[in-house]
N, C-alpha and C positions, 0 to 999 in steps of 0.2 A: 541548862545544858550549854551555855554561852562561854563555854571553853575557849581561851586563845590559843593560836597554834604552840605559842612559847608556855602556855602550862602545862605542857606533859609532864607529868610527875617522873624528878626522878635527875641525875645527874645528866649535863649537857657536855659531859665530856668528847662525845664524837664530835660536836659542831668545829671545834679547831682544826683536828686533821680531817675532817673533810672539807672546813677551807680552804685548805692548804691542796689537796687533791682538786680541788676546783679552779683554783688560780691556776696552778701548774697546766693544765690542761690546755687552758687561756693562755699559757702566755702571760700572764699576767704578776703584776707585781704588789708586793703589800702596799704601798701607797697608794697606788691605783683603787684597789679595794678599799683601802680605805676612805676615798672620795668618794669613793658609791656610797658605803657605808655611814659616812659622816661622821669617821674617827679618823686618829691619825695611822701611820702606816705603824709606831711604837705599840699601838694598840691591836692593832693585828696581826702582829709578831707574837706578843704575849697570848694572844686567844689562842693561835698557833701553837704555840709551846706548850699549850697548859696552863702557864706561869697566871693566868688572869680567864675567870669564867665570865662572859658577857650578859649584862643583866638581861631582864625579859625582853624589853622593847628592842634591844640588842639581839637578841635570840632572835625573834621574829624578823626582823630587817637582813641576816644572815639565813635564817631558812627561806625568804621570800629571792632576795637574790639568786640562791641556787636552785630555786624550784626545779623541776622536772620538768622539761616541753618536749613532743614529737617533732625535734628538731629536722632528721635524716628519713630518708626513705624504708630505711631497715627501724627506726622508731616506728613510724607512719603504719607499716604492715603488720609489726605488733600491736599497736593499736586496733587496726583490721580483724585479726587473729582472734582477739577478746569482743571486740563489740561483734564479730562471729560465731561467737562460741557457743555450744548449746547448754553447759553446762553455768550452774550461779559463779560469774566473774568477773575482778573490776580491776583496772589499774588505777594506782593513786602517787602520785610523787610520796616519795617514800620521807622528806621533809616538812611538807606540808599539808599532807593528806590531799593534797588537790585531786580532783577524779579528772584520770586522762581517760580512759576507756571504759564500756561495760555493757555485758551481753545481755541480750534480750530479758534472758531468767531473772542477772540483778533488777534488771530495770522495772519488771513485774512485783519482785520483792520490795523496792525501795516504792513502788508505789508511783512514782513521776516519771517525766518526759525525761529521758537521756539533754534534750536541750536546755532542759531544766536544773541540771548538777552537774554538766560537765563545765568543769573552771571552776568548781567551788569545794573547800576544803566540806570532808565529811566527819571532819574531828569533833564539829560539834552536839555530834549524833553517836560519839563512841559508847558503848557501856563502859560500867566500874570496872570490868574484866578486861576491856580492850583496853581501857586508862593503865591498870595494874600489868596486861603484857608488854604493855610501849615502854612503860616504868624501868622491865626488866631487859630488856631488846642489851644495852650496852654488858651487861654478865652475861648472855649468853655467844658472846661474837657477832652480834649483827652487823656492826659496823668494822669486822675485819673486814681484808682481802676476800676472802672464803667465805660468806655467814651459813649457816645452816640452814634449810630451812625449818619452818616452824609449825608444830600444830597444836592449833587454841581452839578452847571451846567458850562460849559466850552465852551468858543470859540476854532475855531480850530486852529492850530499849524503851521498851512503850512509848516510843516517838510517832506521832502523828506524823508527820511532816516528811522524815524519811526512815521509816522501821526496818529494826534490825534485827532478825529472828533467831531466838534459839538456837545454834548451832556448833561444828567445828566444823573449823576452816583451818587453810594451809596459806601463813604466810611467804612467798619469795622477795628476796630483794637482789636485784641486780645491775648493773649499770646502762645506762642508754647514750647513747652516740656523742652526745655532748659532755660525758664526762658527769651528768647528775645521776640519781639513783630513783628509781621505781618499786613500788611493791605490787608485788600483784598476788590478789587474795580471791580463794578459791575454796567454794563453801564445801566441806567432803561430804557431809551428813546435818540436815536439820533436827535437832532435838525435840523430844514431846512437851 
């Protein structure tokens, strides 16, 4: 199950224009990003454009840069909101699956201490059916302006470590203060 964040099956076409949506944010300029990155600014023009998809390790150094933080106050109390909730719910940066938040229920389901997973991506606990929806996320408009939200249903994981039960859930994806994007996933019904 030793999945990298960069192997999600399936085309990396949003990583460009949500670079680009993220510099802008910033303030920031393609060169610049590109000395984060350790390409040139030519290089991130083209990821930008399309014109050039960035390989794995690429992929990864671009979704870790933009990860998701509870940067603002108004992040901070969403966070609050979820790890309140009575119902199975987690926030995860919608890039790297990092867990920002998650209520009591997940934290019974997953089996560990909240201290224990939050800051740590949960991609490498996804099932074949979570691999196969992230696969599709870019057909369905997830990374428009607007995405829809989603509902998946999931076999289980037989993960020791952090199990993922039978179910549907309801993907959101939305933007948080600093300009990154959060998913926040809400289990409707556990399956038999």
């Amino acid at each position: 199950m030793g999945r990298s964040i960069a192997a999600v099956i399936g085309p990396v076409s949003h990583l460009g224009p949500s670079l680009r949506m993220w510099r802008t944010l910033r303030r920031m300029k393609q060169a610049h990003a590109g000395e984060l990155l350790g390409v040139s600014q030519a290089t991130v023009s083209r990821w930008e454009s399309g014109a050039l998809a960035p390989d794995a390790d690429e992929q990864t150094a671009i979704r870790l840069l933009m990860r998701a933080g509870l940067d603002s106050a108004a992040d901070r109390e969403l966070a609050r909101l979820v790890n309140q909730s009575a119902g199975a719910v987690h926030l995860v940066c919608d890039l790297t699956h990092t867990l920002l938040a998650l209520s009591p229920k997940r934290e019974r389901d997953f089996g560990r201490a909240r201290t224990d997973l939050l800051g740590t991506s949960l991609w490498p606990y996804a099932t074949e059916d979570i691999v196969a929806a992230e696969a599709a996320l870019p057909a369905l408009g997830w990374f428009e302006p607007a995405p829809p939200a989603l509902e998946l249903t999931t076999r289980a994981n037989r993960s020791a470590e952090v199990p993922i039960h039978a179910s549907r859930f309801r993907w959101v994806r939305f933007q948080l203060s600093d300009g990154t994007f959060a998913r926040l996933v809400d289990t409707i019904a556990y399956e038999d």
